[in-house]
MDTraj code that builds the backbone (N, CA, C; nanometers):
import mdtraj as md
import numpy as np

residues = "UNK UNK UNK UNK UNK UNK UNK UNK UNK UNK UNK UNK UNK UNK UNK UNK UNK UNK UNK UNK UNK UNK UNK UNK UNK UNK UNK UNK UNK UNK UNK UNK UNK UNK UNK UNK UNK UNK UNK UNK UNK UNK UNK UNK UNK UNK UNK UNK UNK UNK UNK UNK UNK UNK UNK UNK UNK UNK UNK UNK UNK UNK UNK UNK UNK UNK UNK UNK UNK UNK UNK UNK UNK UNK UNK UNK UNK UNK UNK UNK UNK UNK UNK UNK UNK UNK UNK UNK UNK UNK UNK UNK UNK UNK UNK UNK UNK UNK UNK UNK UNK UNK UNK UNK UNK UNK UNK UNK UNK UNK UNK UNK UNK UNK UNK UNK UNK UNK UNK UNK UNK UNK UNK UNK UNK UNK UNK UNK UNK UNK UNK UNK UNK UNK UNK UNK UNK UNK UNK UNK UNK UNK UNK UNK UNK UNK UNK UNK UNK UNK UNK UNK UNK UNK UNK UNK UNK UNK UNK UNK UNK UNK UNK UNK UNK UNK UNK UNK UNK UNK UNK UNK UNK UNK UNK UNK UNK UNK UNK UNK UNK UNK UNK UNK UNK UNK UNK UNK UNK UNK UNK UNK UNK UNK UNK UNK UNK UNK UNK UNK UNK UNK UNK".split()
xyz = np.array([
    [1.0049, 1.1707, 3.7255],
    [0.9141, 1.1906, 3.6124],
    [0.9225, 1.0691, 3.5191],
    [0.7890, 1.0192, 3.5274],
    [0.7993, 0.8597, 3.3954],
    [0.8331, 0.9528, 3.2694],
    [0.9673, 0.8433, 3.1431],
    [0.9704, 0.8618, 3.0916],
    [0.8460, 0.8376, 2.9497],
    [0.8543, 0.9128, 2.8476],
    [0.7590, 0.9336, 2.7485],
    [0.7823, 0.7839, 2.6721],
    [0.6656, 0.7260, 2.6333],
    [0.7030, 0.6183, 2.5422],
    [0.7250, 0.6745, 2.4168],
    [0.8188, 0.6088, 2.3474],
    [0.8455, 0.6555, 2.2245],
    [0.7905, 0.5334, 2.0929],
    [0.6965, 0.5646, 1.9925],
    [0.6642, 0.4832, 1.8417],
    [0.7883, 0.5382, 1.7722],
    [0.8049, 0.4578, 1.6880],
    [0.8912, 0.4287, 1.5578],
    [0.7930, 0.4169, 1.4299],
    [0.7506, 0.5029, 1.3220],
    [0.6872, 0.4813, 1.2724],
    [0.7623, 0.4811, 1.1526],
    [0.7600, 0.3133, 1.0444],
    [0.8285, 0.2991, 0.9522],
    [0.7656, 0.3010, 0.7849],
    [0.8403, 0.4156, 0.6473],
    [0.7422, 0.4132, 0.5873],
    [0.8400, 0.4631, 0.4858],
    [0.7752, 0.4736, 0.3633],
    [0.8293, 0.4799, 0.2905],
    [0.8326, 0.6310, 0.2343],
    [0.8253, 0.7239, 0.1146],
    [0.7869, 0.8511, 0.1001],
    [0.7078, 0.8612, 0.1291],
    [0.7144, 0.9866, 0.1950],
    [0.5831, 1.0454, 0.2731],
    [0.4861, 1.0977, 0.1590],
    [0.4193, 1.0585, 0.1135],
    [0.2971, 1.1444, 0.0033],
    [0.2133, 1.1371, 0.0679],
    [0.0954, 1.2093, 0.0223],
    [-0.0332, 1.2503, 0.0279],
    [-0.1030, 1.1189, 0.1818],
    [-0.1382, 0.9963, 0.1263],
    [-0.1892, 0.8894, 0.1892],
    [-0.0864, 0.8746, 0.3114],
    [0.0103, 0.8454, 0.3174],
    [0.1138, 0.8151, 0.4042],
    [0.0961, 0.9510, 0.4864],
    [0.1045, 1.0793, 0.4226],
    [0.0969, 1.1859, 0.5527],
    [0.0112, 1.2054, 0.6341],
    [-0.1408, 1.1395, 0.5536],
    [-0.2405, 1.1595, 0.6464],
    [-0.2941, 1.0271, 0.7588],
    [-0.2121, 0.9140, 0.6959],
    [-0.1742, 0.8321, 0.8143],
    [-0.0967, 0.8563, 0.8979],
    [0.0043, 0.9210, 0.8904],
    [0.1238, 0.9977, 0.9946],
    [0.0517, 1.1125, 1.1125],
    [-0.0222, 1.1629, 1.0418],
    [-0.1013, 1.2499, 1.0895],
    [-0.1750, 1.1942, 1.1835],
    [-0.2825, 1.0914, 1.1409],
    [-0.3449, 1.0110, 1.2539],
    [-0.2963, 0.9751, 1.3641],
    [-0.1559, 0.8939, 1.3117],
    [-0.0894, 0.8351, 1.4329],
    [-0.0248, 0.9529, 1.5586],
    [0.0066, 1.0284, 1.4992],
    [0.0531, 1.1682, 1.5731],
    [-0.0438, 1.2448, 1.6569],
    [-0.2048, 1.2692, 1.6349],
    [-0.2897, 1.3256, 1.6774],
    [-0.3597, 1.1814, 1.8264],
    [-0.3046, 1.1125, 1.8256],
    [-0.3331, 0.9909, 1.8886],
    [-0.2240, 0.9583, 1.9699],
    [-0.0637, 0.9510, 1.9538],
    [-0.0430, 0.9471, 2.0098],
    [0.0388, 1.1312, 2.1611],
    [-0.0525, 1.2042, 2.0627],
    [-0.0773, 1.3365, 2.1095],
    [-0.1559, 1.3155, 2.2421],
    [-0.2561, 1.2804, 2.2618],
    [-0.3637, 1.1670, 2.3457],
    [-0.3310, 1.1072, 2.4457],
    [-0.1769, 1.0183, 2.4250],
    [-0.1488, 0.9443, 2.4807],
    [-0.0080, 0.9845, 2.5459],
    [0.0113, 1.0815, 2.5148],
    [0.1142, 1.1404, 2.6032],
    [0.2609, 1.0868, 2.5405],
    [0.2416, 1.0178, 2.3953],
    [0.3476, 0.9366, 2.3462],
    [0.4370, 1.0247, 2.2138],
    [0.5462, 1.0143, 2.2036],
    [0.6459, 1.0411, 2.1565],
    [0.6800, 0.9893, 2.0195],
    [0.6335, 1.0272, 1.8545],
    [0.6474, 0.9518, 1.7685],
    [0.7544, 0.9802, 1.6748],
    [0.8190, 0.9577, 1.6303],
    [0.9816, 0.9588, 1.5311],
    [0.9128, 0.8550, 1.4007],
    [0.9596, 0.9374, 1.3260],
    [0.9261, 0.8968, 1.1511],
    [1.0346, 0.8128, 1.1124],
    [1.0641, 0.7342, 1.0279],
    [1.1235, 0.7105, 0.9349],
    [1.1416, 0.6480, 0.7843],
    [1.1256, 0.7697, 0.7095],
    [1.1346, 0.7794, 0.5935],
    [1.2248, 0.7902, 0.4733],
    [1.2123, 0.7634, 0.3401],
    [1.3403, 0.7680, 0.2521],
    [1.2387, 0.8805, 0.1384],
    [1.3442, 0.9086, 0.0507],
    [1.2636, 1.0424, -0.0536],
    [1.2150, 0.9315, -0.1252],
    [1.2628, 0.8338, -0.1744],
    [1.1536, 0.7525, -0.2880],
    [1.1897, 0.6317, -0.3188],
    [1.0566, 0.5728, -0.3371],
    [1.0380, 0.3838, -0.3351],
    [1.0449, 0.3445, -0.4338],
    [1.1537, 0.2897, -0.4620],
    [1.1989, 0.2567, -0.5637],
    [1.3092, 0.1655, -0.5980],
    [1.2998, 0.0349, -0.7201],
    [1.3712, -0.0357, -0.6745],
    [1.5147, -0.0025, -0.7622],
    [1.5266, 0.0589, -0.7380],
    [1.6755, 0.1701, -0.8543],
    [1.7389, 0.0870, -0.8121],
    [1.8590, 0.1070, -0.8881],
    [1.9844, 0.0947, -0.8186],
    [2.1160, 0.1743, -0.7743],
    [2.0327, 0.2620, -0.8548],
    [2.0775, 0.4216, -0.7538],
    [2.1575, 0.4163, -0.6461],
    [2.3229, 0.4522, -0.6625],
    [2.4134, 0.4227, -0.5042],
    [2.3267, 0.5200, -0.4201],
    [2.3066, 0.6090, -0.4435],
    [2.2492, 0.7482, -0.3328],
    [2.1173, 0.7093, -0.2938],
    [2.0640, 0.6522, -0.3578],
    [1.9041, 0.6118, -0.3198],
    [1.9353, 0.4738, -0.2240],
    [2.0273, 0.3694, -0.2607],
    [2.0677, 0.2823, -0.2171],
    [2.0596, 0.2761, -0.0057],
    [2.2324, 0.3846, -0.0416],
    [2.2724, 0.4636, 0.0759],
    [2.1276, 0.5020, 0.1706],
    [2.0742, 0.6042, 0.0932],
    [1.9585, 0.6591, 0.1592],
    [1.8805, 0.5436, 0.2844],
    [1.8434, 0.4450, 0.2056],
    [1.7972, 0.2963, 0.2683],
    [1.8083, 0.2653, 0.4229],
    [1.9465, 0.3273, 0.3957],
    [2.0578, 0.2624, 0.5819],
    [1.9732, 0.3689, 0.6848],
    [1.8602, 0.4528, 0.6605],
    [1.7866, 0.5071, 0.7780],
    [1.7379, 0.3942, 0.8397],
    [1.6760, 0.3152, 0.7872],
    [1.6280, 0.2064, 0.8381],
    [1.7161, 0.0946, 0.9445],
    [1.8236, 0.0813, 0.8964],
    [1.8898, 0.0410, 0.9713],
    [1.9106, 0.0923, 1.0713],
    [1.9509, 0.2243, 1.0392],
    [1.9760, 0.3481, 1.2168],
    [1.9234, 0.3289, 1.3452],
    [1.7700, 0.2576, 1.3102],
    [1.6681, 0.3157, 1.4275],
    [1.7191, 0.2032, 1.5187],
    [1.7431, 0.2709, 1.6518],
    [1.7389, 0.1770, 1.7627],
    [1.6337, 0.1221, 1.8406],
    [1.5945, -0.0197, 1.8338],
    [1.4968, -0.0562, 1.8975],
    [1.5436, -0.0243, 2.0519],
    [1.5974, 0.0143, 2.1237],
    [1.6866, -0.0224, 2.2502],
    [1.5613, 0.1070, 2.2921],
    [1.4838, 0.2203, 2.2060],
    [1.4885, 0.3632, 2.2754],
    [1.3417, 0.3672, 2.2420],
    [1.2903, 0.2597, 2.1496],
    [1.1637, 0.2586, 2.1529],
    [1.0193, 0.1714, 2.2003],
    [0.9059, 0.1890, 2.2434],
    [0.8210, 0.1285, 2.3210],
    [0.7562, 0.0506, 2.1959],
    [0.7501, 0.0543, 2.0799],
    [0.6886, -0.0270, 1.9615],
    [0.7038, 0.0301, 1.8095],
    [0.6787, -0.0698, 1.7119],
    [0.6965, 0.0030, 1.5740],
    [0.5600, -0.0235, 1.5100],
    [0.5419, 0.0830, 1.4425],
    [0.3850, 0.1000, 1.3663],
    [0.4589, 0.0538, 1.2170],
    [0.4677, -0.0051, 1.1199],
    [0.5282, -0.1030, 0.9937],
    [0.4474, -0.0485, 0.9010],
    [0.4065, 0.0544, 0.7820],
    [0.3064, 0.0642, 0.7000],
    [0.3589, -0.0090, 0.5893],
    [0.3662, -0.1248, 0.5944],
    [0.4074, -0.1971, 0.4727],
    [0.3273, -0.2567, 0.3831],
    [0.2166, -0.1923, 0.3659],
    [0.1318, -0.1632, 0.1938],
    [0.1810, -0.0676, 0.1092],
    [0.2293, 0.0193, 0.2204],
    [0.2175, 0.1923, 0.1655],
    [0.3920, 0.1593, 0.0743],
    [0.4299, 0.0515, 0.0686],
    [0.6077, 0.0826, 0.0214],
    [0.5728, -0.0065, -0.1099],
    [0.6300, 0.0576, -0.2052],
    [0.5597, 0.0157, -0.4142],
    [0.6865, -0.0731, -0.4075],
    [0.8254, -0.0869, -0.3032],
    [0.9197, -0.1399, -0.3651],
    [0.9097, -0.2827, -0.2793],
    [0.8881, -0.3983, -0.3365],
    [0.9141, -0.5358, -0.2814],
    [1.0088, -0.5634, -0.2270],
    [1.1350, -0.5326, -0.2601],
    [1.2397, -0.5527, -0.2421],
    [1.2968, -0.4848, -0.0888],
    [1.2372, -0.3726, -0.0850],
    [1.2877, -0.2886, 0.0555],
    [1.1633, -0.3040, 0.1173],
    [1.0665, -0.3616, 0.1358],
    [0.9619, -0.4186, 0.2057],
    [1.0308, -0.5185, 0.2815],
    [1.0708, -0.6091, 0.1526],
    [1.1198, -0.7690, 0.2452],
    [1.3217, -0.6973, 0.3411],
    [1.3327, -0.6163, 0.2630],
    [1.4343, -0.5906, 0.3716],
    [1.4365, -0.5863, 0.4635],
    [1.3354, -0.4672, 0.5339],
    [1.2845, -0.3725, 0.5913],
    [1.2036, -0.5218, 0.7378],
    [1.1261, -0.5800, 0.6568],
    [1.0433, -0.7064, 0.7666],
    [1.1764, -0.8418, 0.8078],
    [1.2667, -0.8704, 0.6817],
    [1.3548, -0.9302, 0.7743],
    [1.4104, -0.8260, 0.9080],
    [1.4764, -0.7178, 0.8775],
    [1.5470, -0.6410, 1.0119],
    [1.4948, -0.6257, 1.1487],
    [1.3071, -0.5957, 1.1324],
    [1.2760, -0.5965, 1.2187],
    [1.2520, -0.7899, 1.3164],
    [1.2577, -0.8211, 1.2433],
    [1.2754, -0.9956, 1.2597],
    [1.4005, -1.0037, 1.3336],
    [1.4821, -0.9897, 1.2669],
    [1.6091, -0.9936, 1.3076],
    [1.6584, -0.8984, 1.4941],
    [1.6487, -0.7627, 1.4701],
    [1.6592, -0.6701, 1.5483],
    [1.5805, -0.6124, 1.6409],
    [1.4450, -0.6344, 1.6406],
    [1.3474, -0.5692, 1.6905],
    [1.2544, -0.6647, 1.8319],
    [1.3001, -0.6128, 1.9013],
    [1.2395, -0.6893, 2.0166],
    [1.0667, -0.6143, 2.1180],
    [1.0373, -0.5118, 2.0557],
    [0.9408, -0.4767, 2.1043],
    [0.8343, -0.4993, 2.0281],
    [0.7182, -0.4729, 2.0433],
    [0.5727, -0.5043, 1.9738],
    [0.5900, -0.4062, 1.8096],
    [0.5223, -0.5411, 1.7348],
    [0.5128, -0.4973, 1.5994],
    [0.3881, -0.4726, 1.5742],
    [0.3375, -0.3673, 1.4806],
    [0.2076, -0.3548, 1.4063],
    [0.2393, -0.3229, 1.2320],
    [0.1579, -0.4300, 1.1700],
    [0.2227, -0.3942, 1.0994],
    [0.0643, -0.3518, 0.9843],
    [0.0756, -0.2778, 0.8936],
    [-0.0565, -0.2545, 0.8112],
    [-0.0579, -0.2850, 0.6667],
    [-0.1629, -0.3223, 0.6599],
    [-0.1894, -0.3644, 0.4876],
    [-0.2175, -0.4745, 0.4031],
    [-0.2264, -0.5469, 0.3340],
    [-0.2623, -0.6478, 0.2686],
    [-0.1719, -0.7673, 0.3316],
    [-0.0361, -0.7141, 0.3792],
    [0.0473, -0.8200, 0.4189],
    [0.0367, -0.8593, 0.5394],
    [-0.0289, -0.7872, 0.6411],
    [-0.0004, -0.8471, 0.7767],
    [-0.0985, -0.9797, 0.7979],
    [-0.0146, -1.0196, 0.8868],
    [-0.0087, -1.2172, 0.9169],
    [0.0823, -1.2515, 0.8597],
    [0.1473, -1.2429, 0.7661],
    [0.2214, -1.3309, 0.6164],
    [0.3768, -1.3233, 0.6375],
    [0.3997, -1.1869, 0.7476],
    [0.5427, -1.1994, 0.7200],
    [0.5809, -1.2264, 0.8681],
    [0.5378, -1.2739, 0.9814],
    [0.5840, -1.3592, 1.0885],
    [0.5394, -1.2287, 1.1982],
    [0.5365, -1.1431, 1.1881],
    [0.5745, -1.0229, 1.3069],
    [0.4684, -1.0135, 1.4047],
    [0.4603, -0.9239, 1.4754],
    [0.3570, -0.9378, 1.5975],
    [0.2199, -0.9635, 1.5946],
    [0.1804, -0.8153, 1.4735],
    [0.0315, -0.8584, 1.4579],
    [0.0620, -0.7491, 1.3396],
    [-0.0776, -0.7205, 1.3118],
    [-0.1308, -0.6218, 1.1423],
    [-0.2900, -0.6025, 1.1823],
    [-0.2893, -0.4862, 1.1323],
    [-0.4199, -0.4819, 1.0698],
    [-0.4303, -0.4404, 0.9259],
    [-0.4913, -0.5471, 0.8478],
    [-0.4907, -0.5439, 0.7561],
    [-0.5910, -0.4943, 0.7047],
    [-0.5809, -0.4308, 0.5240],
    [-0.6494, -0.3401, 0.4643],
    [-0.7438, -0.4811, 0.3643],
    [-0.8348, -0.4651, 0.3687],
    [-0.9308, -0.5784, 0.2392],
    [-0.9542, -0.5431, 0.1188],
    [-0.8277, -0.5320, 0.0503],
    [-0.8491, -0.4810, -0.0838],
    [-0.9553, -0.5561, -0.1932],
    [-0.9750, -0.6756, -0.1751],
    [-1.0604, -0.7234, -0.2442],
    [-1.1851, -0.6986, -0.2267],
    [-1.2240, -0.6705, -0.0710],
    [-1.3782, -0.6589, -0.0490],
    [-1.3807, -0.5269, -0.1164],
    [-1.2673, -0.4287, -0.0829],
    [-1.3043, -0.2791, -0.1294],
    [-1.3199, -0.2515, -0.2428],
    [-1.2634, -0.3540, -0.3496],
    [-1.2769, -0.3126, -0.4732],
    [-1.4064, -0.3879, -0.5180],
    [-1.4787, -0.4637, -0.5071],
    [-1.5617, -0.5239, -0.4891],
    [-1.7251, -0.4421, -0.4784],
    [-1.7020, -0.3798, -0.3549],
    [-1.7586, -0.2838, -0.3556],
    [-1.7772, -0.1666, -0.4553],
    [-1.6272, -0.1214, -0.5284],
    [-1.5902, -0.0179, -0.5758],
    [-1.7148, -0.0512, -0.7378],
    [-1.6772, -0.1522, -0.7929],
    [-1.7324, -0.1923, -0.8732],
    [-1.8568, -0.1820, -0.9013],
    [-1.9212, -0.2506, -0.7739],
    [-2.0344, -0.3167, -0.7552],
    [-2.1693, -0.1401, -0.7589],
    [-2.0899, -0.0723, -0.6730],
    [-2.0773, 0.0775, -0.7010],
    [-2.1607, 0.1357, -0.8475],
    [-2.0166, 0.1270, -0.9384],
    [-2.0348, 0.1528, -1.0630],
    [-2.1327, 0.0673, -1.1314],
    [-2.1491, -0.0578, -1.1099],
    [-2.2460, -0.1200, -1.1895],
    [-2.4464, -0.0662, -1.1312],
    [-2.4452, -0.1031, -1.0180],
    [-2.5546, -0.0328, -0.9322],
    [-2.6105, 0.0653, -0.9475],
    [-2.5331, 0.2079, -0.9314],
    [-2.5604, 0.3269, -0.9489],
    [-2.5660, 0.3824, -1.0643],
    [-2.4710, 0.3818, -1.1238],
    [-2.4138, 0.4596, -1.2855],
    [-2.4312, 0.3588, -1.3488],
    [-2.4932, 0.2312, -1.3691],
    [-2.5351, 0.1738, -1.4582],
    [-2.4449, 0.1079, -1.5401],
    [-2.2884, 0.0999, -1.4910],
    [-2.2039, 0.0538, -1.5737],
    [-2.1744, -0.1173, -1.6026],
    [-2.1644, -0.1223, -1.7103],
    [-2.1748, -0.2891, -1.7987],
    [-2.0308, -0.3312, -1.8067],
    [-1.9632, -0.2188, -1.9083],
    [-1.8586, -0.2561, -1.9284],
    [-1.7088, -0.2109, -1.8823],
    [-1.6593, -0.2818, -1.8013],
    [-1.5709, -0.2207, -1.7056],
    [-1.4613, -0.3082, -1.7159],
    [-1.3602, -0.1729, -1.7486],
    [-1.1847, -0.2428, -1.7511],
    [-1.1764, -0.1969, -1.6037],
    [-1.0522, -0.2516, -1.5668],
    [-0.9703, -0.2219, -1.4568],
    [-0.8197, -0.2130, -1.4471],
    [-0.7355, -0.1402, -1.3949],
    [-0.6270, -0.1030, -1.4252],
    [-0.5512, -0.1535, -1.2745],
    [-0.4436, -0.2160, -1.3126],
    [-0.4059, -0.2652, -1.1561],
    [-0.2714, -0.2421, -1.0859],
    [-0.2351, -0.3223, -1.0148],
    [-0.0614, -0.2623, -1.0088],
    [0.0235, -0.3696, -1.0679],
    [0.1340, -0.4085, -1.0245],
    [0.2349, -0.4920, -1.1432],
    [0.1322, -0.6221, -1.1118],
    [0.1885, -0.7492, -1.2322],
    [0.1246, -0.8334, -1.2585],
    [0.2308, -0.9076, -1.1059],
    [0.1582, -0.9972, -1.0382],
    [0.1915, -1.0993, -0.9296],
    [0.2106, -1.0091, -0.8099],
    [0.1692, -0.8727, -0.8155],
    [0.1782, -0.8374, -0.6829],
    [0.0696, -0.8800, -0.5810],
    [0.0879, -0.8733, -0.4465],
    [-0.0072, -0.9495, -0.4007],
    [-0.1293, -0.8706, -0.3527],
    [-0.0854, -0.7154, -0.3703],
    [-0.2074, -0.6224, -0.3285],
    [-0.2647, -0.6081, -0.4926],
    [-0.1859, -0.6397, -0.5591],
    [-0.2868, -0.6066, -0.7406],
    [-0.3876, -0.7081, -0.7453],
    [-0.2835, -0.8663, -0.7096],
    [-0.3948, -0.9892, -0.7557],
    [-0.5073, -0.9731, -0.6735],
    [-0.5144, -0.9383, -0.5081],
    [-0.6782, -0.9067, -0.4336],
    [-0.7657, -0.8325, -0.4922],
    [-0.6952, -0.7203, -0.5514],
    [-0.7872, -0.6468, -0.6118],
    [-0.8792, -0.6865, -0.7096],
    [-0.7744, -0.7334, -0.8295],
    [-0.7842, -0.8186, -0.9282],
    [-0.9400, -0.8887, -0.9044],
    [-0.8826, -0.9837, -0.7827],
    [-1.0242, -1.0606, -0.7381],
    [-1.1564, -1.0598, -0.6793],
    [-1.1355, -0.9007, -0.6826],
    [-1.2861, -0.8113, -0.6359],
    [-1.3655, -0.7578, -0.7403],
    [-1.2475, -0.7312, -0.8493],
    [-1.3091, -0.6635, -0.9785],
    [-1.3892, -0.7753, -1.0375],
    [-1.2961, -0.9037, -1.0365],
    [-1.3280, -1.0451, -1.0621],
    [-1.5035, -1.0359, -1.0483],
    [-1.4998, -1.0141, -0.9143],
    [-1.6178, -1.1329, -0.8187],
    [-1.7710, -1.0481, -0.8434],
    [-1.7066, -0.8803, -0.8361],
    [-1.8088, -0.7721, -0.8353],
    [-1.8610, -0.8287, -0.9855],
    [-1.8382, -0.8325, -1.0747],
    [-1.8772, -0.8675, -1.2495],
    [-1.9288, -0.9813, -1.2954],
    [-1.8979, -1.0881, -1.1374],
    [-2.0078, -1.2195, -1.1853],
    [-2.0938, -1.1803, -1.1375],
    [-2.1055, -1.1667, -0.9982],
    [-2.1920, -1.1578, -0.8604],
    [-2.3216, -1.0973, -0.9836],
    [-2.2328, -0.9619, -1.0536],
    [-2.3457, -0.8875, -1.1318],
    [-2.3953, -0.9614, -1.2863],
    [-2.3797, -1.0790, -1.3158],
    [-2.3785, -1.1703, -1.4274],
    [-2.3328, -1.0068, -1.5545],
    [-2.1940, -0.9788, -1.5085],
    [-2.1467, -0.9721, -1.6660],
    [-2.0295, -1.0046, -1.6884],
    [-1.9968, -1.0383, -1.8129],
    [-1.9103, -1.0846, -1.8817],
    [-1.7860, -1.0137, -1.8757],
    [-1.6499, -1.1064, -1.8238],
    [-1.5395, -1.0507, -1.8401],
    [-1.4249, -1.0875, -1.8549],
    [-1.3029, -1.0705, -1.8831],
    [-1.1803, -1.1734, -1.8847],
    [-1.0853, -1.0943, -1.8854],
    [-0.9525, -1.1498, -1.9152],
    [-0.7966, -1.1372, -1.8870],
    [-0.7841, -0.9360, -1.9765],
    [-0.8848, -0.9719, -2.0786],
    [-0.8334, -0.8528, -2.1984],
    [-0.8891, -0.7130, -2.1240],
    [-0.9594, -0.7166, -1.9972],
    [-1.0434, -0.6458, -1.9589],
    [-0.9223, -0.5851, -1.8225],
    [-0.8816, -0.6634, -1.7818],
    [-0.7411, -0.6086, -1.6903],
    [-0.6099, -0.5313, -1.7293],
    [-0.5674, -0.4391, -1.6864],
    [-0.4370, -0.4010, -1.7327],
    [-0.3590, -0.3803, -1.6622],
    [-0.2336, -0.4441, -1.6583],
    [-0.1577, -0.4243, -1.4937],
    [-0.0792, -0.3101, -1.5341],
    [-0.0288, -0.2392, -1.4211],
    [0.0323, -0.1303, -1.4149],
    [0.1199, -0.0982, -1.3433],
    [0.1684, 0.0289, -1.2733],
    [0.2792, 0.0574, -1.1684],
    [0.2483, 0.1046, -1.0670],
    [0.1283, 0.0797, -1.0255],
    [0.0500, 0.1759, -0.8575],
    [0.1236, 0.3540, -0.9106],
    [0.1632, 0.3480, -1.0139],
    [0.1997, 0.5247, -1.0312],
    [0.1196, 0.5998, -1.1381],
    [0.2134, 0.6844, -1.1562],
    [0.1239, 0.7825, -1.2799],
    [0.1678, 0.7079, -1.4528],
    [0.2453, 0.6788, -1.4525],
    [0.2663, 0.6024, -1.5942],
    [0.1726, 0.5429, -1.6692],
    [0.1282, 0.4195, -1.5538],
    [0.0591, 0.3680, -1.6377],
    [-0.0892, 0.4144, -1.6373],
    [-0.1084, 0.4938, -1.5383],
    [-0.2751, 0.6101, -1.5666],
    [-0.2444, 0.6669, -1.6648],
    [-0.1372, 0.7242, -1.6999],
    [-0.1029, 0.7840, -1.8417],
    [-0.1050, 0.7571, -1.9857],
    [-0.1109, 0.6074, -1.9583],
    [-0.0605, 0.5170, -2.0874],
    [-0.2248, 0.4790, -2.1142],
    [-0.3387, 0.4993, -2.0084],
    [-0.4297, 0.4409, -2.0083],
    [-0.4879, 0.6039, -2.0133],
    [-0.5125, 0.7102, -1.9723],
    [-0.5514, 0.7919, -2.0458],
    [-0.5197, 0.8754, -2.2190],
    [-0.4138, 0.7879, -2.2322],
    [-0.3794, 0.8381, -2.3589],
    [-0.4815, 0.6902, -2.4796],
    [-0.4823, 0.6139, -2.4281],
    [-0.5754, 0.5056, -2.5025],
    [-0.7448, 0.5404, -2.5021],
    [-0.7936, 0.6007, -2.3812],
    [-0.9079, 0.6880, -2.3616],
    [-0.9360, 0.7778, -2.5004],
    [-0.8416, 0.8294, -2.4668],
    [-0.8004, 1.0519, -2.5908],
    [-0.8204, 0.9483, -2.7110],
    [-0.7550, 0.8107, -2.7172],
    [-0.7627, 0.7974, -2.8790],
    [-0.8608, 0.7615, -2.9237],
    [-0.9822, 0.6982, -2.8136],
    [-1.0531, 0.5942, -2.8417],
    [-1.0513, 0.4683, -2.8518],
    [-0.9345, 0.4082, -2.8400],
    [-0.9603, 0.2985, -2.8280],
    [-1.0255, 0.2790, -2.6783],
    [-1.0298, 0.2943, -2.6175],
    [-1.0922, 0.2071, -2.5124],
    [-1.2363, 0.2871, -2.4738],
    [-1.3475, 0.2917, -2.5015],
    [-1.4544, 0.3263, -2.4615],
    [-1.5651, 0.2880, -2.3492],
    [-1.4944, 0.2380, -2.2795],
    [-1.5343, 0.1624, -2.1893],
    [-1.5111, 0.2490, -2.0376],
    [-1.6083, 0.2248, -1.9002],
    [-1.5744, 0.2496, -1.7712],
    [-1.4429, 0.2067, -1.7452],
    [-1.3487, 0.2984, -1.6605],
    [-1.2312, 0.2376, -1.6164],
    [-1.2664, 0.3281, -1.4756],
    [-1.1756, 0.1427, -1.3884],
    [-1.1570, 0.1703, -1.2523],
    [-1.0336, 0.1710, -1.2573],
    [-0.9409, 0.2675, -1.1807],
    [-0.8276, 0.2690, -1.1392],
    [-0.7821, 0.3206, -0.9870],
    [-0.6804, 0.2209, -0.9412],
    [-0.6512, 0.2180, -0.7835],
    [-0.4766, 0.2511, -0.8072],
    [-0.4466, 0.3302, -0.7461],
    [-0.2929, 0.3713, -0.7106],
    [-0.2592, 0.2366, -0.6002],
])
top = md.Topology()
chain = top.add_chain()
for i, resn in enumerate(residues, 1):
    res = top.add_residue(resn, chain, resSeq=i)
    for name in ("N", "CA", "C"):
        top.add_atom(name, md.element.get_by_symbol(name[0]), res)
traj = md.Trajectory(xyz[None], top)
């Protein structure tokens, strides 16, 4: 009897987006007669938390020796730091086919990616709001300042607001934490009024 190929699918907390990518990959390789193993931590984060720390070493665990390839969702992880861990090891350790997903693939050496176009999408997203709903004046809310999935975005919100000749600049951006905080900090500026304006916001 051929044995089952087995995926390694690497990720960070499983929420909402991440489960229903898990889901995909599972109903597919359901299909394929293939064998998929998760690995996940409770939360992305760059703490320094010994227990959260600890937690980390799942990653290390997985034996490439038992698996046929690794699926990498490395958009889906908010922490930089255990991203670049996480892509050295498989560099280091990993001798079967990489896929890796998200704004980063190409960039960090590994097999291949398919990557997500955050700029065209937000671009769109915009272009959207200005088109349809008639909107002029539009903030945007982003993730930390120099991340590299915030700045694409950044540059869609950018492009959508000339493309549409309106006026915009630096005061019109607000970087944030891809979390609930800073939607918070930005719906509480809403409640007061100060900001009366369309807001786009992307987790």
């Amino acid at each position: 009897m051929k044995k089952r190929d087995l995926i390694a699918v690497i990720c960070p907390c499983i929420n909402s987006p991440v489960s229903e990518i898990i889901r995909g990959i599972s109903s597919q390789a359901m299909i394929c007669n293939t064998d998929v193993a998760v690995f996940s931590v409770f939360s992305d984060t760059d703490s320094e938390d010994k227990n959260r720390r600890c937690e980390e070493n799942i990653y290390s665990l997985i034996n490439f020796d038992m698996v046929s390839g690794v699926i990498f969702l490395e958009e889906e992880f908010w922490s930089e730091r255990l991203r670049g861990m996480i892509t050295e090891l498989l560099k280091e350790k990993c001798t079967v086919p990489v896929i890796t997903t998200g704004s980063f693939s190409g960039k960090n050496c590994l097999t291949s990616g398919i990557p997500s176009y955050n700029s065209d999408g937000i671009y769109m997203a915009v272009s959207h709001l200005i088109e349809r709903h008639r909107c002029e004046d539009i903030y945007f809310l982003a993730g930390p300042e120099g991340n590299d999935i915030s700045e694409e975005r950044i540059k869609g919100y950018m492009k959508a607001m000339k493309s549409h000749r309106l006026q915009t600049s630096g005061k019109c951006v607000f970087y944030g934490d891809f979390w609930t905080k800073s939607a918070e900090k930005m719906a509480e500026r809403i409640a007061s009024g100060k900001i009366k304006k369309s807001i786009l916001v992307l987790n």
